[in-house]
C-alpha positions in Angstrom: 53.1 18.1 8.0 51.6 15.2 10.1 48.4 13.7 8.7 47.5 11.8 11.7 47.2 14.5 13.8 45.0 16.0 11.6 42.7 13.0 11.1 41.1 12.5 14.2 39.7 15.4 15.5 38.2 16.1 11.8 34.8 16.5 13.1 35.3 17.7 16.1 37.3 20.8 14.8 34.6 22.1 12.7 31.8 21.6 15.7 34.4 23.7 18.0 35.4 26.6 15.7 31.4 26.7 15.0 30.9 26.9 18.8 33.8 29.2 19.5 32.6 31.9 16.7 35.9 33.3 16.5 36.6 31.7 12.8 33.2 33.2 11.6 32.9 37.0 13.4 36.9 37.7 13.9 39.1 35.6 11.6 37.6 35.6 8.3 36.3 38.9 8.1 39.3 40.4 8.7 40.7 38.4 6.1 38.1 39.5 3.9 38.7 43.0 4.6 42.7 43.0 2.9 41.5 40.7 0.0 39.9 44.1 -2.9 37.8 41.3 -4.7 37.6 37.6 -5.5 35.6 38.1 -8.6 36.8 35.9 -11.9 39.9 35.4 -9.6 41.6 32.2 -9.5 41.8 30.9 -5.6 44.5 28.0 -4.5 43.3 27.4 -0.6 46.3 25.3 0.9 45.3 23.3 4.2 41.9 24.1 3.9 40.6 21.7 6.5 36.8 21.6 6.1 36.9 23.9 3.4 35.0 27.0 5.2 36.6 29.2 3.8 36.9 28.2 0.7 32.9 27.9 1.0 32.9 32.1 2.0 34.9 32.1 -1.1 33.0 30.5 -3.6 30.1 32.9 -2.6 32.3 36.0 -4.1 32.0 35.0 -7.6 35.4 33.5 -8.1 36.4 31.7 -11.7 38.0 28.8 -9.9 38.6 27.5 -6.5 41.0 24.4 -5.5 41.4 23.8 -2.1 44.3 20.7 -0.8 44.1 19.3 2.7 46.7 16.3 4.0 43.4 14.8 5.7 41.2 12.8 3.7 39.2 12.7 7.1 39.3 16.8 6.7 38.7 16.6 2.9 35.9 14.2 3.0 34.1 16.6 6.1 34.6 19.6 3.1 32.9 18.0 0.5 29.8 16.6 2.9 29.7 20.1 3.8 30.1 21.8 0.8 27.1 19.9 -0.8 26.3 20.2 -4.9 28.3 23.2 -4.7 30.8 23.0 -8.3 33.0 25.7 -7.6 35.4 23.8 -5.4 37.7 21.5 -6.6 39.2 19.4 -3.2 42.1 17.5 -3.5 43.5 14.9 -0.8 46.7 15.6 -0.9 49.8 17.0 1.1 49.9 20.8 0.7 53.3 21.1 1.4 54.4 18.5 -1.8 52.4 20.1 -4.4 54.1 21.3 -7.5 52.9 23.2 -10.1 49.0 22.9 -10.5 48.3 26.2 -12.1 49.1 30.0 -11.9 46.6 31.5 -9.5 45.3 34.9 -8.6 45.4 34.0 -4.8 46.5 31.4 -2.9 45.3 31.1 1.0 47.1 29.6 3.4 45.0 29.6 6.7 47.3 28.2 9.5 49.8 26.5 7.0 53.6 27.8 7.0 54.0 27.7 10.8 53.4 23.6 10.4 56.5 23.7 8.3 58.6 20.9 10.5 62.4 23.2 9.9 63.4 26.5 8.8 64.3 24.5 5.7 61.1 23.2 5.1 59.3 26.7 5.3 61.4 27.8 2.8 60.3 25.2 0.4 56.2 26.0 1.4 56.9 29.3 0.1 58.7 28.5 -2.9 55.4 26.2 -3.5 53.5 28.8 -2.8 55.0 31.2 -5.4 55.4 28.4 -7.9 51.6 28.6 -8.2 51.0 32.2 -8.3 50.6 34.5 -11.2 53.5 37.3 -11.6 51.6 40.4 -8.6 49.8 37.4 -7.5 48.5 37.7 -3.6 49.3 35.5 -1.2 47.9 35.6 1.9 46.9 33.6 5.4 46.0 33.5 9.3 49.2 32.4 10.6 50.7 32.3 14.3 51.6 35.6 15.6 55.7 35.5 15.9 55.8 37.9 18.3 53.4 36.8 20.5 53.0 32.8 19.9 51.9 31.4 23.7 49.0 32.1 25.7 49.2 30.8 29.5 45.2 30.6 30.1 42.6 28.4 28.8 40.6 31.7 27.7 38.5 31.6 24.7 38.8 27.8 24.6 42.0 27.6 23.4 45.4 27.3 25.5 49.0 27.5 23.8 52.4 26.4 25.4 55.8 26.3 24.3 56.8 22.2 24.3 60.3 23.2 24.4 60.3 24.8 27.6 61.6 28.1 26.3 60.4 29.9 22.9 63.4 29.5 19.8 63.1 29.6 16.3 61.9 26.4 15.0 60.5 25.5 18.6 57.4 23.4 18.8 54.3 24.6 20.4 51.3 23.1 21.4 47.4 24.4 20.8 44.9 22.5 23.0 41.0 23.3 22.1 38.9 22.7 25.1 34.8 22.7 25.1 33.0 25.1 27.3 33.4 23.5 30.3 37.5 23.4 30.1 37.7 19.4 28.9 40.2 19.0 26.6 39.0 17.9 22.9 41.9 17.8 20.9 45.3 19.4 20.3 47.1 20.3 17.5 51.5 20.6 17.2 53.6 23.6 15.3 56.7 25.0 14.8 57.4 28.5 16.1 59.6 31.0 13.6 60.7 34.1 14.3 59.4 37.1 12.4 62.3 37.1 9.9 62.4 33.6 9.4 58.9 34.4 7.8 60.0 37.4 6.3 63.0 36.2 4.9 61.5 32.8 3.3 58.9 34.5 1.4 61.6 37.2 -0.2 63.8 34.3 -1.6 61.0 32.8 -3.2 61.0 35.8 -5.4 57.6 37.5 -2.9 58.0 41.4 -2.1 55.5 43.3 0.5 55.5 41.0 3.3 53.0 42.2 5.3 51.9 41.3 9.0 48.4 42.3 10.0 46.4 42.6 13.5 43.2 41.0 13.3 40.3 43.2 13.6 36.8 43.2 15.5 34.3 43.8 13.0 31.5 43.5 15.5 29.7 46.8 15.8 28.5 48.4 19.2 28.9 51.0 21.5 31.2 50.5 24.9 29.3 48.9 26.7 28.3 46.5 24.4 28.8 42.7 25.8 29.8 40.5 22.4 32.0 43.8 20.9 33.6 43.5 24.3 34.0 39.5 24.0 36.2 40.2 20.7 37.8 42.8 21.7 39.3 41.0 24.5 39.9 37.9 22.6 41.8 40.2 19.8 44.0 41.2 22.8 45.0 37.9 23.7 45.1 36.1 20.5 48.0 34.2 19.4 47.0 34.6 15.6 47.9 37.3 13.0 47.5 37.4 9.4 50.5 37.4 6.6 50.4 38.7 3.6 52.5 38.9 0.3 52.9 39.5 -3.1 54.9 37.4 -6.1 57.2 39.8 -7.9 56.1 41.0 -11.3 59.5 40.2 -12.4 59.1 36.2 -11.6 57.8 34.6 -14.5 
Protein backbone atom coordinates (compact mmCIF):
# COMPACT_ATOMS: atom_id res chain seq x y z
CA UNK A 1 0.00 0.00 0.00
CA UNK A 2 1.44 3.38 -1.27
CA UNK A 3 1.40 6.16 1.36
CA UNK A 4 2.17 8.90 -0.87
CA UNK A 5 -0.59 8.58 -2.93
CA UNK A 6 -2.61 8.75 -0.12
CA UNK A 7 -1.03 11.87 1.45
CA UNK A 8 -1.76 14.52 -0.84
CA UNK A 9 -5.22 14.68 -1.64
CA UNK A 10 -5.97 14.12 2.33
CA UNK A 11 -8.16 17.08 2.36
CA UNK A 12 -9.35 17.17 -0.64
CA UNK A 13 -10.85 13.59 -0.36
CA UNK A 14 -13.00 14.39 2.56
CA UNK A 15 -14.32 17.90 0.84
CA UNK A 16 -15.21 15.65 -2.41
CA UNK A 17 -16.96 12.60 -0.81
CA UNK A 18 -18.89 15.43 1.39
CA UNK A 19 -19.82 17.14 -1.97
CA UNK A 20 -20.59 13.96 -3.87
CA UNK A 21 -23.08 12.55 -0.93
CA UNK A 22 -22.62 9.19 -2.12
CA UNK A 23 -20.44 8.04 1.08
CA UNK A 24 -23.15 9.60 3.37
CA UNK A 25 -26.83 8.53 1.64
CA UNK A 26 -25.60 5.26 -0.39
CA UNK A 27 -22.46 3.71 1.03
CA UNK A 28 -22.66 3.67 4.59
CA UNK A 29 -26.14 3.09 5.08
CA UNK A 30 -26.11 0.17 3.25
CA UNK A 31 -23.31 -0.90 5.31
CA UNK A 32 -25.17 -0.19 8.24
CA UNK A 33 -28.00 -2.13 7.19
CA UNK A 34 -25.81 -5.94 7.16
CA UNK A 35 -24.04 -4.88 10.49
CA UNK A 36 -27.34 -6.41 13.54
CA UNK A 37 -25.61 -3.95 16.14
CA UNK A 38 -22.40 -2.23 17.15
CA UNK A 39 -23.43 -2.04 20.75
CA UNK A 40 -20.39 -3.06 23.54
CA UNK A 41 -18.82 -4.53 20.24
CA UNK A 42 -15.26 -4.22 19.70
CA UNK A 43 -14.62 -2.35 16.07
CA UNK A 44 -10.96 -2.58 14.24
CA UNK A 45 -11.52 0.06 11.05
CA UNK A 46 -8.55 -0.72 8.67
CA UNK A 47 -7.78 2.23 6.20
CA UNK A 48 -9.96 4.41 7.67
CA UNK A 49 -8.91 7.54 5.97
CA UNK A 50 -10.57 10.44 7.77
CA UNK A 51 -12.16 8.33 10.07
CA UNK A 52 -16.00 8.94 8.93
CA UNK A 53 -16.97 6.08 9.55
CA UNK A 54 -15.48 5.19 12.28
CA UNK A 55 -17.18 8.65 13.61
CA UNK A 56 -20.96 6.84 12.46
CA UNK A 57 -19.63 4.19 14.49
CA UNK A 58 -18.74 5.64 17.62
CA UNK A 59 -22.32 7.02 17.66
CA UNK A 60 -23.76 3.21 18.09
CA UNK A 61 -22.53 2.71 21.49
CA UNK A 62 -19.53 0.55 20.66
CA UNK A 63 -17.01 -0.67 23.69
CA UNK A 64 -14.03 0.20 21.62
CA UNK A 65 -13.04 1.62 18.32
CA UNK A 66 -9.34 1.58 16.69
CA UNK A 67 -9.12 2.81 13.48
CA UNK A 68 -5.22 2.53 11.30
CA UNK A 69 -4.62 4.59 8.23
CA UNK A 70 -1.01 4.53 6.24
CA UNK A 71 -1.51 8.52 6.05
CA UNK A 72 -0.53 10.49 8.79
CA UNK A 73 -1.88 13.33 6.48
CA UNK A 74 -5.33 11.15 6.55
CA UNK A 75 -4.92 10.26 10.26
CA UNK A 76 -4.20 13.77 11.40
CA UNK A 77 -7.55 15.04 9.13
CA UNK A 78 -9.52 12.15 11.51
CA UNK A 79 -8.54 13.37 14.64
CA UNK A 80 -9.13 17.36 13.73
CA UNK A 81 -12.40 15.98 12.75
CA UNK A 82 -13.21 13.79 15.22
CA UNK A 83 -12.83 16.52 17.94
CA UNK A 84 -12.83 15.51 22.00
CA UNK A 85 -14.48 12.48 20.92
CA UNK A 86 -12.67 9.31 23.32
CA UNK A 87 -14.03 6.48 21.59
CA UNK A 88 -11.51 6.31 18.80
CA UNK A 89 -8.24 5.29 19.13
CA UNK A 90 -6.21 6.25 15.56
CA UNK A 91 -3.11 4.88 14.81
CA UNK A 92 -0.65 6.04 11.93
CA UNK A 93 0.35 3.09 10.72
CA UNK A 94 0.34 0.68 7.67
CA UNK A 95 -2.85 -1.46 7.79
CA UNK A 96 -1.59 -4.02 5.79
CA UNK A 97 1.63 -4.69 8.45
CA UNK A 98 -0.32 -4.87 11.52
CA UNK A 99 -0.10 -7.97 13.68
CA UNK A 100 -1.94 -8.91 16.40
CA UNK A 101 -3.50 -5.83 18.27
CA UNK A 102 -6.51 -7.45 19.88
CA UNK A 103 -9.43 -9.86 19.14
CA UNK A 104 -12.25 -7.82 17.75
CA UNK A 105 -16.00 -8.12 17.25
CA UNK A 106 -15.70 -6.44 13.75
CA UNK A 107 -13.13 -5.27 11.73
CA UNK A 108 -14.00 -2.78 8.64
CA UNK A 109 -12.20 -2.59 5.85
CA UNK A 110 -13.70 0.28 3.65
CA UNK A 111 -11.77 0.15 0.19
CA UNK A 112 -8.81 -1.90 1.70
CA UNK A 113 -8.06 -5.54 0.13
CA UNK A 114 -8.31 -4.40 -3.49
CA UNK A 115 -5.04 -2.07 -2.73
CA UNK A 116 -3.27 -5.35 -1.92
CA UNK A 117 -0.20 -4.76 -4.63
CA UNK A 118 -0.31 -9.14 -5.70
CA UNK A 119 -2.58 -11.94 -5.25
CA UNK A 120 0.09 -12.82 -2.58
CA UNK A 121 -0.19 -9.85 -0.76
CA UNK A 122 -4.14 -10.12 -0.49
CA UNK A 123 -3.75 -13.25 0.96
CA UNK A 124 -1.69 -11.89 3.79
CA UNK A 125 -4.50 -8.70 4.38
CA UNK A 126 -6.79 -11.38 5.09
CA UNK A 127 -4.88 -13.50 7.24
CA UNK A 128 -4.36 -9.99 9.20
CA UNK A 129 -7.58 -9.55 9.14
CA UNK A 130 -8.55 -12.83 10.80
CA UNK A 131 -5.62 -12.62 13.10
CA UNK A 132 -7.56 -9.88 14.79
CA UNK A 133 -11.01 -11.17 14.94
CA UNK A 134 -12.72 -13.05 17.61
CA UNK A 135 -13.67 -16.84 16.70
CA UNK A 136 -17.75 -15.80 14.46
CA UNK A 137 -16.11 -12.48 14.34
CA UNK A 138 -17.58 -10.22 11.21
CA UNK A 139 -15.64 -8.88 8.84
CA UNK A 140 -16.85 -6.71 6.53
CA UNK A 141 -16.11 -3.69 3.86
CA UNK A 142 -16.95 -1.49 0.54
CA UNK A 143 -14.68 -3.07 -1.77
CA UNK A 144 -14.39 -2.87 -5.76
CA UNK A 145 -17.00 -4.72 -7.52
CA UNK A 146 -15.06 -7.73 -9.38
CA UNK A 147 -17.44 -8.19 -11.79
CA UNK A 148 -17.88 -5.00 -12.76
CA UNK A 149 -14.54 -2.87 -11.87
CA UNK A 150 -14.43 0.06 -14.82
CA UNK A 151 -16.63 2.70 -15.57
CA UNK A 152 -15.99 4.58 -19.16
CA UNK A 153 -17.83 8.07 -18.12
CA UNK A 154 -17.02 10.78 -15.78
CA UNK A 155 -20.60 10.29 -14.22
CA UNK A 156 -21.05 10.91 -10.63
CA UNK A 157 -17.62 12.52 -10.44
CA UNK A 158 -15.74 9.65 -10.49
CA UNK A 159 -14.15 7.87 -13.73
CA UNK A 160 -12.47 4.34 -13.54
CA UNK A 161 -10.06 2.76 -16.29
CA UNK A 162 -8.19 -0.24 -16.53
CA UNK A 163 -4.20 0.99 -16.75
CA UNK A 164 -3.43 -2.25 -18.19
CA UNK A 165 -5.23 -1.90 -21.27
CA UNK A 166 -7.28 -5.05 -20.74
CA UNK A 167 -8.93 -6.23 -17.24
CA UNK A 168 -6.71 -9.50 -15.51
CA UNK A 169 -6.43 -10.55 -12.18
CA UNK A 170 -4.04 -8.47 -10.38
CA UNK A 171 -4.40 -5.63 -13.09
CA UNK A 172 -4.16 -2.12 -11.91
CA UNK A 173 -6.85 0.33 -12.27
CA UNK A 174 -7.14 3.88 -11.98
CA UNK A 175 -10.10 6.05 -10.00
CA UNK A 176 -9.94 9.71 -10.95
CA UNK A 177 -12.30 12.12 -8.67
CA UNK A 178 -13.29 15.13 -10.60
CA UNK A 179 -15.24 18.44 -9.04
CA UNK A 180 -18.45 19.43 -10.54
CA UNK A 181 -17.33 20.99 -13.35
CA UNK A 182 -15.22 17.71 -14.76
CA UNK A 183 -11.51 19.10 -13.49
CA UNK A 184 -9.64 16.54 -12.22
CA UNK A 185 -8.77 16.63 -8.28
CA UNK A 186 -6.94 13.66 -7.59
CA UNK A 187 -6.71 10.03 -8.47
CA UNK A 188 -6.19 7.04 -6.58
CA UNK A 189 -4.28 3.42 -8.05
CA UNK A 190 -5.58 -0.42 -7.22
CA UNK A 191 -5.26 -3.72 -8.11
CA UNK A 192 -8.20 -5.57 -9.78
CA UNK A 193 -8.96 -9.46 -8.46
CA UNK A 194 -11.19 -11.60 -9.66
CA UNK A 195 -14.10 -12.76 -7.66
CA UNK A 196 -12.44 -15.92 -6.47
CA UNK A 197 -9.24 -14.53 -5.82
CA UNK A 198 -11.34 -12.69 -3.08
CA UNK A 199 -13.25 -15.57 -2.25
CA UNK A 200 -10.60 -17.90 -2.12
CA UNK A 201 -8.10 -15.52 0.20
CA UNK A 202 -10.56 -15.12 2.83
CA UNK A 203 -11.34 -19.09 3.12
CA UNK A 204 -7.58 -19.91 3.71
CA UNK A 205 -7.39 -17.52 6.41
CA UNK A 206 -9.76 -19.80 8.18
CA UNK A 207 -13.12 -17.07 7.07
CA UNK A 208 -16.43 -19.06 6.00
CA UNK A 209 -19.70 -17.04 4.46
CA UNK A 210 -18.07 -14.88 1.99
CA UNK A 211 -20.60 -12.75 1.05
CA UNK A 212 -20.85 -10.12 -1.84
CA UNK A 213 -23.54 -7.53 -1.56
CA UNK A 214 -25.22 -4.81 -3.95
CA UNK A 215 -25.41 -1.55 -2.48
CA UNK A 216 -28.69 -0.24 -1.75
CA UNK A 217 -30.68 3.15 -2.18
CA UNK A 218 -32.07 4.00 1.03
CA UNK A 219 -33.47 7.29 -0.18
CA UNK A 220 -37.18 7.13 0.09
CA UNK A 221 -39.68 8.51 -2.67
CA UNK A 222 -42.07 7.76 -5.13
CA UNK A 223 -41.01 7.48 -9.13
CA UNK A 224 -40.79 10.36 -9.99
CA UNK A 225 -38.85 11.53 -7.34
CA UNK A 226 -35.52 13.48 -8.53
CA UNK A 227 -32.66 12.52 -5.73
CA UNK A 228 -34.25 8.68 -5.34
CA UNK A 229 -33.71 8.71 -9.06
CA UNK A 230 -30.00 10.29 -8.69
CA UNK A 231 -29.16 7.06 -6.57
CA UNK A 232 -30.76 4.84 -8.25
CA UNK A 233 -28.86 5.58 -11.27
CA UNK A 234 -25.54 5.92 -9.56
CA UNK A 235 -26.32 2.27 -7.84
CA UNK A 236 -26.52 1.15 -11.56
CA UNK A 237 -23.29 2.35 -12.58
CA UNK A 238 -21.23 1.98 -9.56
CA UNK A 239 -18.11 0.22 -9.57
CA UNK A 240 -18.32 -0.54 -5.72
CA UNK A 241 -19.91 -3.61 -3.77
CA UNK A 242 -19.63 -4.65 -0.30
CA UNK A 243 -17.84 -7.97 1.12
CA UNK A 244 -18.63 -9.61 3.84
CA UNK A 245 -17.27 -12.60 5.99
CA UNK A 246 -17.15 -14.42 9.00
CA UNK A 247 -13.95 -16.04 11.16
CA UNK A 248 -14.61 -19.75 11.73
CA UNK A 249 -15.71 -20.64 15.22
CA UNK A 250 -13.22 -23.30 14.99
CA UNK A 251 -10.07 -20.76 14.58
CA UNK A 252 -8.93 -19.98 17.87
Amino acid sequence: MDEAQFNKPASAYSKDASRRGSRDKIFYPSLLKLIPSFTGKSVLDLACGDGSFSRVISKLNPSKVVAVDISKDQIDKAIELSGHQTVIKYINANACDIKHIDPFDIIIGNFFLHYAPSIDDLKKYCKHISLNLKPGGLFIGLNENPVKPIKDSKSFGVAVECVDGVVHDSCTIRRTHYDSEGNELFNFTHRHFHLNTYELSLRESGMYNVTWHKLRNMQHGDADDAMAKHWASYISQSTVSILSANKSLDDK
